[in-house]
C-alpha positions in Angstrom: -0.2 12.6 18.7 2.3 14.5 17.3 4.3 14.0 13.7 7.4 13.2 15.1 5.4 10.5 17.6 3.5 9.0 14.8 7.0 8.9 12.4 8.9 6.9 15.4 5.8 4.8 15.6 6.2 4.0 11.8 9.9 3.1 12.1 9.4 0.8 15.6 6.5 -1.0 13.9 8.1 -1.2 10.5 11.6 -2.9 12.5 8.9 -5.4 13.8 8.1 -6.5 10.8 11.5 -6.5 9.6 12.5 -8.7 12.7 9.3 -10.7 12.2 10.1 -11.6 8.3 13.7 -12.9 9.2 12.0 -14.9 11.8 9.7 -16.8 8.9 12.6 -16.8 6.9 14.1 -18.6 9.1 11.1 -20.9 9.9 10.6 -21.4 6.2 14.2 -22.8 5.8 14.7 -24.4 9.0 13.2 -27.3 10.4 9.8 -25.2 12.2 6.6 -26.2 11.3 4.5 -24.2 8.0 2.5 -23.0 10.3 5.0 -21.6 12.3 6.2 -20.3 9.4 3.1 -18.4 8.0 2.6 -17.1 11.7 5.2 -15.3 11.6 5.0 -14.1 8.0 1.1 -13.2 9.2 2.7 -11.2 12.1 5.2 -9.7 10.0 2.3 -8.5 7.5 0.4 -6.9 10.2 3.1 -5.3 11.9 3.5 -3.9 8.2 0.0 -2.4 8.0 0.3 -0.9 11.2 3.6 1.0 10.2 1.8 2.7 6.8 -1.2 3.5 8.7 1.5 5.8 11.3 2.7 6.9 8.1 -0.5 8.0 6.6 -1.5 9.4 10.4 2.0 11.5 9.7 1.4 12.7 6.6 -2.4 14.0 7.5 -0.7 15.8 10.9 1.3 19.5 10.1 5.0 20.0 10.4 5.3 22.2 14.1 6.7 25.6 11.8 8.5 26.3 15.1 12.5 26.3 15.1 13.6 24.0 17.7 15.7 25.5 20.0 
């Protein structure tokens, strides 16, 4: 894995959670069930994790010193 492939990682699993949050949001206001609700927001957390752990995997890997062409 590369540090541009675990960066993009980060940022698709960090728009999970995003999209995940809005969904218990939503839950939480609508008329879905609390545990629907804290499903979601479990999902949402864990999605969360996933994109810091790609973000720490980034930060470990070196920056290519290449020029692209």
């Amino acid at each position: 894995m590369t540090r541009e492939q675990a960066l993009s990682r980060a940022v698709d699993a960090a728009n999970e959670a995003r999209a995940l949050a809005g969904k218990a949001k939503d839950a939480a206001y609508g008329r879905e069930s609390t545990a629907r609700t804290a499903l979601y927001a479990t999902a949402s957390r864990a999605w969360s994790d996933a994109a810091q752990a790609y973000i720490g995997i980034a930060a470990e890997l070196a920056v290519d010193e290449k020029p692209e062409a």
